[in-house]
C-alpha positions in Angstrom: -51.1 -7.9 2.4 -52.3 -4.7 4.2 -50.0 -1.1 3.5 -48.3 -0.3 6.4 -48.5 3.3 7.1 -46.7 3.3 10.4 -43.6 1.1 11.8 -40.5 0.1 10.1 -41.3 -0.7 6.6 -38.1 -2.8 6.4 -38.9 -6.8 5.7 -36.8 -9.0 8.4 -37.2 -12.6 6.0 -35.9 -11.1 3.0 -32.5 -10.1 4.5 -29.6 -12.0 3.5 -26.0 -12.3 4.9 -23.7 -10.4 3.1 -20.3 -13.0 1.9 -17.1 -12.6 0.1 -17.3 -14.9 -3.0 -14.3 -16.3 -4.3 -15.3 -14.3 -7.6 -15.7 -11.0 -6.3 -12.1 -11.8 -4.9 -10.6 -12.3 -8.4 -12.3 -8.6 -9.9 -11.5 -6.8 -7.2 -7.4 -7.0 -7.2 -6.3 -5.4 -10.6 -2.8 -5.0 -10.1 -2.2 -1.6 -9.0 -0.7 -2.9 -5.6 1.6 -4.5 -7.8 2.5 -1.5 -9.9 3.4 0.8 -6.9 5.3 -1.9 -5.4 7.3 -1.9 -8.7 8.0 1.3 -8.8 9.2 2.0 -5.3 11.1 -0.7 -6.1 12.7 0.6 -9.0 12.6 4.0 -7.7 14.8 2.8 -4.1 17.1 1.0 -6.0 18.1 4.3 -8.1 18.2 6.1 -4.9 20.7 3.8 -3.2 23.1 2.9 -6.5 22.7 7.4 -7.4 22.2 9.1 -4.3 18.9 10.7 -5.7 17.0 12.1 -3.3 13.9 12.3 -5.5 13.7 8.9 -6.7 14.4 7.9 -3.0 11.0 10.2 -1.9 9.3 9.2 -4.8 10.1 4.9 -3.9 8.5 6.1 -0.6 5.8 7.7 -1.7 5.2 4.7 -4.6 5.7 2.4 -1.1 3.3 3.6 1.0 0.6 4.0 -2.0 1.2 0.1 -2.6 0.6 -0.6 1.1 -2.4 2.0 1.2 -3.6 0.3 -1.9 -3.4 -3.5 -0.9 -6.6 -5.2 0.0 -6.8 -7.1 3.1 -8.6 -10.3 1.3 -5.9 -11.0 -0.3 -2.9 -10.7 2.0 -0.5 -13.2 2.2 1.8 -13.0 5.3 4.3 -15.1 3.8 4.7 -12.7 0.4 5.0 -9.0 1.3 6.5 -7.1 -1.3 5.3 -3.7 0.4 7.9 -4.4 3.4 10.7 -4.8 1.1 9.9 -2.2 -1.2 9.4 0.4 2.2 12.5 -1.2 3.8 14.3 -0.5 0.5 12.6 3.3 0.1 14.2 3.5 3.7 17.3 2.6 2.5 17.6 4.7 -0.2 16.6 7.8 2.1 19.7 6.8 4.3 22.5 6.6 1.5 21.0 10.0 0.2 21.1 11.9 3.6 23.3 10.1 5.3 26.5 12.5 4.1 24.9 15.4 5.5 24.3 14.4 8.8 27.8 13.2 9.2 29.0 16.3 8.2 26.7 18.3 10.2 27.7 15.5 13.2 31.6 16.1 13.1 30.7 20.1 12.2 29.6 20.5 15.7 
């Protein structure tokens, strides 16, 4: 087989397809989707039942790392525990702000 010295030194045949085994499925989700889910979870929850601002930021910001976070391999559309725990981060943002604007609403 001669050297090429000029032309594309790339060989066609020995290209292969790349695929998605079901294997390099299973190593690639560790959890941490999970984890942030979790804790905006958590986090909302002490935000609605406390009023705490923080923890209601800090659910959203947990939230939108889970949803950042979550591979599109393995999405399900019939579990999503990033809408609930967003919709709950939501929630939590309301009851904690939700005074002040009424009583900046009835001030003016």
């Amino acid at each position: 087989m001669p050297v090429q010295t000029q032309g594309d030194p790339r060989r066609p045949q020995d290209v292969k397809p790349f695929y998605i085994s079901p294997a390099m499925v299973e190593q690639s989700t560790d959890g941490l989707t999970e984890i942030y889910n979790l804790v905006g979870l958590i986090a909302a929850l002490v935000g609605i039942m406390f009023r705490f601002r923080y923890a209601s930021w800090l659910s959203l910001f947990a939230s939108l790392l889970g949803t950042v976070h979550e591979r599109k391999i393995t999405e399900d559309p019939n579990k999503r525990p990033t809408m609930s725990s967003i919709t709950f981060a939501l929630m939590g943002l309301g009851t904690a702000y939700l005074p002040y604007a009424v009583k900046i609403y009835q001030g003016l």
